[in-house]
C-alpha positions as CSV (number, residue, x, y, z in Angstrom):
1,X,6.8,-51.9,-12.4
2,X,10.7,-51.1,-13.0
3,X,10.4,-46.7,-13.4
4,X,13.2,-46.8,-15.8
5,X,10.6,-48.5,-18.4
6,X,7.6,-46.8,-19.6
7,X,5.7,-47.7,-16.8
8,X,2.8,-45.4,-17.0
9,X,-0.2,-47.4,-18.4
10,X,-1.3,-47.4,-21.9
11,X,-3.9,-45.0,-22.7
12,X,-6.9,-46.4,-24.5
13,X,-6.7,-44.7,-27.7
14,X,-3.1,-45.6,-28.2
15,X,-3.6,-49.1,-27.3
16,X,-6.6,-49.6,-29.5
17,X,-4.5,-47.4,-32.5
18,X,-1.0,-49.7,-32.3
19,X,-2.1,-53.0,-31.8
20,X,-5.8,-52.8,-34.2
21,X,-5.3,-56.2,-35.8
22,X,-6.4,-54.3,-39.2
23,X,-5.0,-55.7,-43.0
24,X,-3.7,-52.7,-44.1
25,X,-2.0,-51.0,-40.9
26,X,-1.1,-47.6,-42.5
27,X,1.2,-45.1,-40.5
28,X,1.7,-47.7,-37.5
29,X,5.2,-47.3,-38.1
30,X,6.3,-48.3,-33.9
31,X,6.3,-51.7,-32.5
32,X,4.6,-51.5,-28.9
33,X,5.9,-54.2,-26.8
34,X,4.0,-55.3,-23.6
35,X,5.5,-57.8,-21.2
36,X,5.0,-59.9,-18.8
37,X,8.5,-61.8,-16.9
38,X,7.9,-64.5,-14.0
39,X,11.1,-65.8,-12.0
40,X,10.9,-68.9,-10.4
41,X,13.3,-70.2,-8.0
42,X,11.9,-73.7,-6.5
43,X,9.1,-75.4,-7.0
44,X,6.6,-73.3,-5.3
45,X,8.6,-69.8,-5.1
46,X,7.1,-67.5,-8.2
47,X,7.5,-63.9,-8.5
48,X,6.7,-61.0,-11.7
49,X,7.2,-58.0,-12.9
50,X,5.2,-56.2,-15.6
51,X,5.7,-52.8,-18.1
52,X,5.7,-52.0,-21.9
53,X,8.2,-50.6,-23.8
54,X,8.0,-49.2,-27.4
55,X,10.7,-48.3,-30.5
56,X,13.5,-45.4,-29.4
57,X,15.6,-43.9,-31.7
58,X,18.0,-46.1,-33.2
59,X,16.4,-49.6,-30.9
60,X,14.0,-51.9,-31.6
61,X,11.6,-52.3,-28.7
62,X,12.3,-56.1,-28.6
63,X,16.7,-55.4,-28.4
64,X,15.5,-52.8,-25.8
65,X,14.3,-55.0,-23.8
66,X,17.0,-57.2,-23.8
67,X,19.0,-54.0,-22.2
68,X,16.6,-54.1,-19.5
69,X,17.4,-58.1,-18.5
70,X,19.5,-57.2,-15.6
71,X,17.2,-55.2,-13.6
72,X,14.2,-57.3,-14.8
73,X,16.4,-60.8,-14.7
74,X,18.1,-60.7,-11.7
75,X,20.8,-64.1,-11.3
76,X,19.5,-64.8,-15.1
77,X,22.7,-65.8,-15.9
78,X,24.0,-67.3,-12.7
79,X,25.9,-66.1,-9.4
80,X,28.6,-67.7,-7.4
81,X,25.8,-69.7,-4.6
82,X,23.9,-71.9,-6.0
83,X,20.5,-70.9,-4.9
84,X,20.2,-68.0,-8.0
85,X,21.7,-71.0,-10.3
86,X,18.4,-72.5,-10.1
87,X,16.5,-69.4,-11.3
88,X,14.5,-69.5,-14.4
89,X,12.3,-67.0,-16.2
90,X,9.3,-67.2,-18.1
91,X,9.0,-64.0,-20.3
92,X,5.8,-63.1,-22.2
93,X,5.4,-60.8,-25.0
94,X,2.4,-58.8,-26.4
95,X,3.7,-57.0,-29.4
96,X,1.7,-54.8,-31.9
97,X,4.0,-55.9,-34.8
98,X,5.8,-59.3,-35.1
99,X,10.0,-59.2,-34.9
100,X,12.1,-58.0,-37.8
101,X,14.4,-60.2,-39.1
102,X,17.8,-58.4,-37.2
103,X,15.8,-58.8,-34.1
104,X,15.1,-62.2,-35.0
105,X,18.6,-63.1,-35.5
106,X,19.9,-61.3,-32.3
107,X,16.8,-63.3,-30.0
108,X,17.5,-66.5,-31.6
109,X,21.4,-66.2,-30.8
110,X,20.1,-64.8,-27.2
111,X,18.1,-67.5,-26.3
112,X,20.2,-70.7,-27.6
113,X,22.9,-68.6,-24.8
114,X,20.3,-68.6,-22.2
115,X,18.8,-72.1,-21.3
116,X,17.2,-71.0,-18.5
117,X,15.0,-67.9,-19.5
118,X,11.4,-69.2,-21.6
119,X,10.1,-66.8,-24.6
120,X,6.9,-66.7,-25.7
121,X,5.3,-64.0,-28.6
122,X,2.2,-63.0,-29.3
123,X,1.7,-60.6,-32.2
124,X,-1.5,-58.0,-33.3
125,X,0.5,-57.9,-36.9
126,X,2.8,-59.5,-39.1
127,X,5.3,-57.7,-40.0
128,X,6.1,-57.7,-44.3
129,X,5.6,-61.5,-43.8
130,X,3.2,-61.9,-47.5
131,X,6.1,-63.0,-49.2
132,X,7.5,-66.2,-49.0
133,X,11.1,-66.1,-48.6
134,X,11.4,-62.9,-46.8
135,X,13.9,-62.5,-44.4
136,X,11.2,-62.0,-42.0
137,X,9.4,-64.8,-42.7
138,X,12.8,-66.8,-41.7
139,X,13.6,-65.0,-38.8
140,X,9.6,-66.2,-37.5
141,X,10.8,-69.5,-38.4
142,X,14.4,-69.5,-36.4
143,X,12.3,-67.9,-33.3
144,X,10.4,-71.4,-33.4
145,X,13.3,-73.2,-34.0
146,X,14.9,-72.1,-31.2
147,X,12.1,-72.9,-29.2
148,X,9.9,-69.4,-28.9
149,X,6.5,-69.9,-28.9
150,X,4.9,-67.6,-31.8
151,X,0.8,-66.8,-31.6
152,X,-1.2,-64.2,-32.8
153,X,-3.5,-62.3,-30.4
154,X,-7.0,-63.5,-29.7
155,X,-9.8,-61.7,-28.0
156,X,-8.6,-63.4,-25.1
157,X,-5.0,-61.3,-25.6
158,X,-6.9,-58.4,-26.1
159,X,-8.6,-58.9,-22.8
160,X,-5.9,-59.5,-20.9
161,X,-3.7,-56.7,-21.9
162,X,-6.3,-54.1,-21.8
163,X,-6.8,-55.2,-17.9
164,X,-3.2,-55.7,-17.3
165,X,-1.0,-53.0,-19.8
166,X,-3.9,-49.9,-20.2
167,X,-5.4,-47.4,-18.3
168,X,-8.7,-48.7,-18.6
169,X,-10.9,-46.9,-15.3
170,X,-13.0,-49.7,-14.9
171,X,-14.7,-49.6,-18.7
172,X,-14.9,-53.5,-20.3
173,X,-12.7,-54.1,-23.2
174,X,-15.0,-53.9,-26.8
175,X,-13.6,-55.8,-29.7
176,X,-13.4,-53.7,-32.8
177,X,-14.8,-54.7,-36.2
178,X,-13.0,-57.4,-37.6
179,X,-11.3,-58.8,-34.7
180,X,-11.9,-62.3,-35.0
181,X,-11.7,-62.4,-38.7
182,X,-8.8,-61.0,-38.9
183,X,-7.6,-63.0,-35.9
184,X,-8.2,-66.1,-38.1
185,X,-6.8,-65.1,-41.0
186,X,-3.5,-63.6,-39.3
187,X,-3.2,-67.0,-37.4
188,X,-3.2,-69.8,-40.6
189,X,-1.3,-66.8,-42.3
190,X,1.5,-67.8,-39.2
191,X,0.5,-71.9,-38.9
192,X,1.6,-71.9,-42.7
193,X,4.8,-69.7,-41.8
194,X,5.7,-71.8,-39.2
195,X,4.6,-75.5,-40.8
196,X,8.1,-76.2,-42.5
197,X,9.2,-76.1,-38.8
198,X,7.0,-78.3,-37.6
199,X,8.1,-80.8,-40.2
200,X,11.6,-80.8,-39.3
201,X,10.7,-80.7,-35.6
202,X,8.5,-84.3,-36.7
203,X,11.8,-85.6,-38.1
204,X,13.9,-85.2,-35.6
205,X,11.8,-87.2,-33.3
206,X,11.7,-89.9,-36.4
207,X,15.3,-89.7,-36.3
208,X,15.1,-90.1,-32.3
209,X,13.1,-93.5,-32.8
210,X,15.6,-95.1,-35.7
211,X,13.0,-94.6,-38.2
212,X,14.7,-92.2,-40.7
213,X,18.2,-92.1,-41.4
């Protein structure tokens, strides 16, 4: 744990409250962001580090954990031997509400600078995504594009986060009501989101093989 983030488990009740993977998600107006980051230098060397973070005044959780990188990143970016040049991260991201668009944007531009450091999402809610053409909707779509990996949270999620993120004592995690359901529809709700991506992704490789122009 890094003491600088909120490092204090989640209690149950606030888990449960911000990421309940309800339809209509009234007053949830913070995105909790739980993460996971694993450094690997070598083929067998792995280390991690583990917090949440949640919306300040005036930042996004997601852009504040971008501040964090140096202390949680250490050699991201490269240093003058090149032992740290061959570090890599793997970051993982349990969030109760997917990206805005501005965070989008500023990830997208993020990552495409940072070759060496792996994102992947996975979201309790979608945030204003029902319309098709919202700038949300996009920013989803330049996240994949840029190579982010974009899921919704199963039970499986669920599971792991309450024993990894939440103050649990001991007591087994208890799906709510409507988990699943909503788990299925919040997940072809994304695959459709996403498909246009997957398209383009099919023609580059066409265009890889000669066989479209």
């Amino acid at each position: 744990m890094i003491s600088k983030l909120d490092s204090v488990l989640l209690a149950q009740k606030k888990f449960i409250y911000n990421y309940k993977n309800m339809r209509w998600a009234k007053g949830r107006n913070e995105t909790y962001l739980c993460f996971v980051v694993k450094r690997r230098l070598g083929p067998d060397s792995l280390s991690f580090d583990f917090g949440h973070l949640r919306n300040r005044t005036g930042c996004h959780a997601e852009l504040l954990f971008l501040s964090y990188l140096g202390a949680l990143c250490p050699g991201l970016w490269g240093c003058a031997d090149d032992r740290n040049r061959r570090l890599s991260y793997s970051v993982t991201w349990f969030c109760s509400w997917s990206p805005c668009a501005n965070c989008a944007t500023t990830l997208t531009r993020f990552l495409r600078q940072t070759p060496n450091l792996r994102l992947r999402i996975f979201v309790s809610r979608l945030y204003f995504c029902d319309l098709e053409g919202s700038p949300h909707v996009e920013g989803l779509r330049d996240l994949r594009r840029a190579g982010v990996q974009v899921k919704v949270m199963s039970y499986k999620d669920y599971f792991y986060c309450w024993q990894t993120f939440v103050a649990h004592r001991l007591s087994r995690f208890k799906a709510w009501e409507g988990l699943h359901t909503n788990y299925v529809r919040l997940s072809r709700k994304l695959n459709r989101i996403l498909q246009p991506c997957e398209t383009e992704d099919l023609r580059d490789v066409f265009r890889l093989f000669g066989l479209l122009t």
